[in-house]
Z-matrix of the N, CA and C atoms (Angstrom, degrees):
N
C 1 1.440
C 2 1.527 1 111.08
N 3 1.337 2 114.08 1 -44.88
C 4 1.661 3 120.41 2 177.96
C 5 1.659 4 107.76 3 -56.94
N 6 1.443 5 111.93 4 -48.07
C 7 1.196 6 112.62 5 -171.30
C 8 1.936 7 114.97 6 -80.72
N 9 1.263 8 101.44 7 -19.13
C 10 1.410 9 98.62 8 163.20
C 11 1.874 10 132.83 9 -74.72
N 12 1.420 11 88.70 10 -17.06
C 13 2.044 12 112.86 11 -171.03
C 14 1.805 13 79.78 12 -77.73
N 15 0.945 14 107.43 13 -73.55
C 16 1.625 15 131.88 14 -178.75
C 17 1.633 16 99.81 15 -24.42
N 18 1.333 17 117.90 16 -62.56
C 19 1.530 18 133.47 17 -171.65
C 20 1.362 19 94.72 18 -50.36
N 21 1.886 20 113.58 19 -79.53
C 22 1.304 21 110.91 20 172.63
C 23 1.378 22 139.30 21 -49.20
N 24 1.364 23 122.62 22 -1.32
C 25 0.976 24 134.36 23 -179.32
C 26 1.492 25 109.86 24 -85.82
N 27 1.335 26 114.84 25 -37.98
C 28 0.928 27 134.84 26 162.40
C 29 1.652 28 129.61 27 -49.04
N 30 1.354 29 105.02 28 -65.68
C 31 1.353 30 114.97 29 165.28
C 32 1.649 31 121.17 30 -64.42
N 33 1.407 32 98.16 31 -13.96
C 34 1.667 33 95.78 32 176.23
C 35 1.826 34 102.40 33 -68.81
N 36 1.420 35 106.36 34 -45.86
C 37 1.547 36 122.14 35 -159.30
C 38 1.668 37 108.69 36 -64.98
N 39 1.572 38 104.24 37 -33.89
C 40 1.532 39 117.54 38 157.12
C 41 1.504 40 121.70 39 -52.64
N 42 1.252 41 107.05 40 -62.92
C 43 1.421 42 127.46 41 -174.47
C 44 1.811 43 104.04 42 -60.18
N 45 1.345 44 109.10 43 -25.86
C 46 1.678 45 125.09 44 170.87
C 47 1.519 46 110.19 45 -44.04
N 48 1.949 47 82.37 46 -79.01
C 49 1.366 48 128.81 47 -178.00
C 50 1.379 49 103.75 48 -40.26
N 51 1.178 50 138.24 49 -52.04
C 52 1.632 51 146.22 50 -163.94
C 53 1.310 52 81.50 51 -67.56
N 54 1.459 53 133.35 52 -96.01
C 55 1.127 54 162.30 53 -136.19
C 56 1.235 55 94.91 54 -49.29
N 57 1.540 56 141.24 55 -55.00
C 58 1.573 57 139.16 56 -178.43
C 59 1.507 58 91.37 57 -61.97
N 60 1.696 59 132.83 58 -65.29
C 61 1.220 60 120.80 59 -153.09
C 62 2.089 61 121.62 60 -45.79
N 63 1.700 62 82.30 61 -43.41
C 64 1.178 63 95.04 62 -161.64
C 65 1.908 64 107.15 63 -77.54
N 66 1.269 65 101.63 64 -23.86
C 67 2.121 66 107.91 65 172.11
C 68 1.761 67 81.53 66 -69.05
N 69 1.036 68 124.38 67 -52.02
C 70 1.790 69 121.27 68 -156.66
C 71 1.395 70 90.18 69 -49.45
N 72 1.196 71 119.82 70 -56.86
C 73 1.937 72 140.31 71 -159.71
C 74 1.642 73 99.92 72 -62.88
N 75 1.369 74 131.50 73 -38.04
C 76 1.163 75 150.48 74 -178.49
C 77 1.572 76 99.37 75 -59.21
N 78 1.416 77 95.35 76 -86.87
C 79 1.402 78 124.43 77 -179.17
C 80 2.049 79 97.02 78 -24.07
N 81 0.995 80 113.93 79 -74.05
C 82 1.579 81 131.36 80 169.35
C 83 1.414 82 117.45 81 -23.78
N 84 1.125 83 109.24 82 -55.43
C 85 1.975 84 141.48 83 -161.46
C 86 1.778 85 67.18 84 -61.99
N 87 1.110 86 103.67 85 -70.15
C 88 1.837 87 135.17 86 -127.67
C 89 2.415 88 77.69 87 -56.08
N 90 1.316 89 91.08 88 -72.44
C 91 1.474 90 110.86 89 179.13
C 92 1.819 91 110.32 90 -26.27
N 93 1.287 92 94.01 91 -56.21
C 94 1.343 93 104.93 92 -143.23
C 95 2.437 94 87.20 93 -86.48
N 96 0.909 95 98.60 94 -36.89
C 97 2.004 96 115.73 95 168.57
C 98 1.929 97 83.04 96 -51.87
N 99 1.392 98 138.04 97 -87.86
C 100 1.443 99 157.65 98 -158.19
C 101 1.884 100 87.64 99 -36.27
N 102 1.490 101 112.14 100 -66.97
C 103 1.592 102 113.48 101 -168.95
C 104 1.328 103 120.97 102 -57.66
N 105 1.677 104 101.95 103 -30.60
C 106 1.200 105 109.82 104 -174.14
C 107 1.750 106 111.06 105 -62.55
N 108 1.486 107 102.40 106 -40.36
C 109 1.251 108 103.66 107 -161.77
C 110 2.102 109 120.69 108 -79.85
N 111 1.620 110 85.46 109 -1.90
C 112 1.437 111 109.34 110 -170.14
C 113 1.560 112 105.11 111 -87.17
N 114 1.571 113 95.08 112 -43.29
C 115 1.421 114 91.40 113 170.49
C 116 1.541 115 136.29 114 -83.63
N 117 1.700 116 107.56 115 -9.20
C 118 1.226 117 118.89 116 153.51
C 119 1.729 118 126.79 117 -50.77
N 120 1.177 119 91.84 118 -45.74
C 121 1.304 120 92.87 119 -148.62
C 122 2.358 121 86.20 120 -87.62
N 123 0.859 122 116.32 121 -42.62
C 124 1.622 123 120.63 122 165.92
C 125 1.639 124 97.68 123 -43.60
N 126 1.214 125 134.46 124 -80.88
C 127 1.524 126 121.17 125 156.61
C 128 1.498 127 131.44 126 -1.12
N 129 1.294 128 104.31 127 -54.72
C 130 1.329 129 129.13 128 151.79
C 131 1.432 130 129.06 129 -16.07
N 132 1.638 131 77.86 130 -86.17
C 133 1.665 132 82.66 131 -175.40
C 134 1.873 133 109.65 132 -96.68
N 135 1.337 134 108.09 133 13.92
C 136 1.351 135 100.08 134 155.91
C 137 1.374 136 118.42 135 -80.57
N 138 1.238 137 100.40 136 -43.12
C 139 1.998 138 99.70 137 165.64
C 140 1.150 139 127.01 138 -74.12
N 141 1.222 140 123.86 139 30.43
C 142 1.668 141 152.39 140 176.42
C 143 1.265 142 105.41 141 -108.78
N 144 1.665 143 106.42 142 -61.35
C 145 1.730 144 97.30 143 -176.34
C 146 1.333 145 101.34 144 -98.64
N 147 1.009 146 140.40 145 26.57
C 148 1.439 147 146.35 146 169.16
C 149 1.853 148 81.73 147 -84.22
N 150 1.069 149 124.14 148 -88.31
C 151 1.052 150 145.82 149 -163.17
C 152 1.993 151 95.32 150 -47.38
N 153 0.894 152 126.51 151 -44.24
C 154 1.152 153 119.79 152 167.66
C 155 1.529 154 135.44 153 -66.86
N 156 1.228 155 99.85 154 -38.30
C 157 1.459 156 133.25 155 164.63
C 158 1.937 157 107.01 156 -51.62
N 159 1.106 158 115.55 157 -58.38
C 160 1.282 159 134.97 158 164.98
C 161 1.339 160 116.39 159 -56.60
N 162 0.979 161 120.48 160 -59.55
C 163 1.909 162 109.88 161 152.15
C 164 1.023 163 153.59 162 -66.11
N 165 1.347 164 95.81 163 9.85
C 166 1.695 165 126.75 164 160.20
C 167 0.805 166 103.45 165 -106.84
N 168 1.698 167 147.51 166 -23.37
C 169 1.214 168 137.17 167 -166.75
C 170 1.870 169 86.35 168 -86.97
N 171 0.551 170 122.52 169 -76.50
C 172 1.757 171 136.87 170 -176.66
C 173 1.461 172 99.39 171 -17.91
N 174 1.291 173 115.53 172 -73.60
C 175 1.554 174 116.60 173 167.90
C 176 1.411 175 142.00 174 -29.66
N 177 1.579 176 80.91 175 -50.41
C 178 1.577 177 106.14 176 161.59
C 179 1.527 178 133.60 177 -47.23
N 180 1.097 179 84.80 178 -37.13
C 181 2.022 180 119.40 179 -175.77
C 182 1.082 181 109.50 180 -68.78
N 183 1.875 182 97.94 181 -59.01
C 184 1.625 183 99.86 182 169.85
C 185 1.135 184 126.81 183 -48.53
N 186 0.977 185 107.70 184 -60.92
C 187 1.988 186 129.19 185 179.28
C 188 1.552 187 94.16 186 -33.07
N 189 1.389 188 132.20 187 -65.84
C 190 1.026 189 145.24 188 -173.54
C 191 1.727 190 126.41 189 -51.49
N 192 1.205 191 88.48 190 -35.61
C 193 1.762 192 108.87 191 169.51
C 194 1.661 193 104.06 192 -90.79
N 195 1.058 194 124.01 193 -20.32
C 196 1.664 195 132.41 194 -168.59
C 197 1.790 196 87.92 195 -95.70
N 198 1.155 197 107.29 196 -32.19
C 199 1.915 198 92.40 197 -165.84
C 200 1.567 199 117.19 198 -68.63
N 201 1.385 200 124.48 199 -5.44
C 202 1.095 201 145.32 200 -167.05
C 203 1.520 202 109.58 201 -86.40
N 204 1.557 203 118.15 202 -22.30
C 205 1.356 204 125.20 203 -178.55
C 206 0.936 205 119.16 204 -73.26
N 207 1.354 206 118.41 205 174.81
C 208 1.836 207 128.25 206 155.55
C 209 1.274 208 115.17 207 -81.39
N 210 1.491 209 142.90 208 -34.33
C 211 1.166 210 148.01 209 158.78
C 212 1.358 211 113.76 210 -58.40
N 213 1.497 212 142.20 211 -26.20
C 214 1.304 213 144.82 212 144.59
C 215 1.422 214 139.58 213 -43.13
N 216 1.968 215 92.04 214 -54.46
C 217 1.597 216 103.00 215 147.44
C 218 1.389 217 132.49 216 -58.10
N 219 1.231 218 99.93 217 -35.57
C 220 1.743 219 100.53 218 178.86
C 221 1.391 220 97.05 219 -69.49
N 222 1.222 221 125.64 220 -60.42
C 223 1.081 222 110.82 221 -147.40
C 224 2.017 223 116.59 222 -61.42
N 225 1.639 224 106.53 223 -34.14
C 226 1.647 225 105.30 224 169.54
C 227 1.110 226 88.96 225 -77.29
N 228 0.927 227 169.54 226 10.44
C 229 1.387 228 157.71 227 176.93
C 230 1.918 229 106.93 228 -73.09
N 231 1.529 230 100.37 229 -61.77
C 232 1.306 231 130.26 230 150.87
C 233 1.489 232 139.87 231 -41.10
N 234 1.482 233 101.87 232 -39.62
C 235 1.641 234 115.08 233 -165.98
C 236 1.330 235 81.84 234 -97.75
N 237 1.288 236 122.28 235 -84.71
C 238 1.350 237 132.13 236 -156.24
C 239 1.630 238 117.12 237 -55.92
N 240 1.719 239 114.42 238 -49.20
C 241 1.640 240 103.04 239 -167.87
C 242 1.378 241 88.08 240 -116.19
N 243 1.502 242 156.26 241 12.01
C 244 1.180 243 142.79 242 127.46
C 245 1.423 244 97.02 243 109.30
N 246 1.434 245 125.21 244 36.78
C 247 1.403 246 113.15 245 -160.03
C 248 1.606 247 97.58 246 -112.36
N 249 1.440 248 120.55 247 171.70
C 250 1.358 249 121.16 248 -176.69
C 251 1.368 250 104.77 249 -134.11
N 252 1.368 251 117.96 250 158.31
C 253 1.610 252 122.36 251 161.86
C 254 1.474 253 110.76 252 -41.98
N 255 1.430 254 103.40 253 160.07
C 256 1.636 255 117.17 254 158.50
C 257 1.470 256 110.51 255 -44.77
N 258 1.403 257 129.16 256 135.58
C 259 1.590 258 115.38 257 167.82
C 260 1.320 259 97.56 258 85.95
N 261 1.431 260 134.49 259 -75.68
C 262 0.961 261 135.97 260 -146.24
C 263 1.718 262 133.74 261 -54.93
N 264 1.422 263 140.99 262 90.27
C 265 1.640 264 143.74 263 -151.69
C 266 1.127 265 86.42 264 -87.45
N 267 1.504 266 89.51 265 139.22
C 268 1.534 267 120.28 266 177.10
C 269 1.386 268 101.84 267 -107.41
N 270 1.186 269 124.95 268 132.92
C 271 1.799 270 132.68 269 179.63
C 272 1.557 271 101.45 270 -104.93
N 273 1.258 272 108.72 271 127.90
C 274 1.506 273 119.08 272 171.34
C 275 1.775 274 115.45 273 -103.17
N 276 1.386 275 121.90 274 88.68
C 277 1.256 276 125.95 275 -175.11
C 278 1.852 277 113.03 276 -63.28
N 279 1.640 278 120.30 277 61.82
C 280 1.464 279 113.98 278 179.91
C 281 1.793 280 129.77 279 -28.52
N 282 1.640 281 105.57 280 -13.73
C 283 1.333 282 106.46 281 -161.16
C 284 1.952 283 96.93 282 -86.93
N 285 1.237 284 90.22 283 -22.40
C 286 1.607 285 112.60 284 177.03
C 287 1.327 286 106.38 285 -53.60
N 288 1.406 287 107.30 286 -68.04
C 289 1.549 288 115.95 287 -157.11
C 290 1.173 289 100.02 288 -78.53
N 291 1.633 290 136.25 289 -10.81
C 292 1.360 291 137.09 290 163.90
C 293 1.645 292 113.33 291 -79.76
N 294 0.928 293 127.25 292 -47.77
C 295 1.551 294 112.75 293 160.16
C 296 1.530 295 128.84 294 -63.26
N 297 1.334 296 107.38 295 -13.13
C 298 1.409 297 107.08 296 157.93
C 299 1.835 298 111.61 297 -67.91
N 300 0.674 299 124.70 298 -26.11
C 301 1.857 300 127.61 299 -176.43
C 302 1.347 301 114.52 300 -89.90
């Protein structure tokens, strides 16, 4: 009888022992499933602005190969210091610049 309490006593401490390892093993699975999906999705959106990043670079390029023109110059010429050809009248539409405000 002693040695049978003893036996089961035994197998309880096993049956313990399993039971923590395998919630521990869970717990882990569970952890390690959560990181995975964090670092997926960060992956993600690095290959988003990778991809965005890259289409600004491209543009950029252009711009850069475009700045070399006469149609480039004109055009900051225009945008930026507001200047016009020889001859050429510039019309200022006021009703414009009032619906802008």
């Amino acid at each position: 009888m002693v040695w049978r309490r003893k036996n089961l006593l035994g197998v309880r401490m096993l049956q313990g022992l399993l039971l923590v390892v395998l919630m521990g093993g869970i717990v882990t699975v569970g952890n390690s499933y959560i990181v995975s999906q964090q670092k997926m999705e960060k992956l993600e959106n690095n290959r988003k602005e990778i991809d965005t990043l890259s289409a600004d670079i491209k543009n950029l390029r252009k711009d850069i190969d475009n700045s070399e023109s006469y149609e480039f110059t004109e055009q900051v010429a225009r945008d930026e210091f507001g200047m016009v050809k020889p001859l050429e009248v510039l019309f200022i539409d006021k009703n414009k610049e009032e619906s802008r405000e």
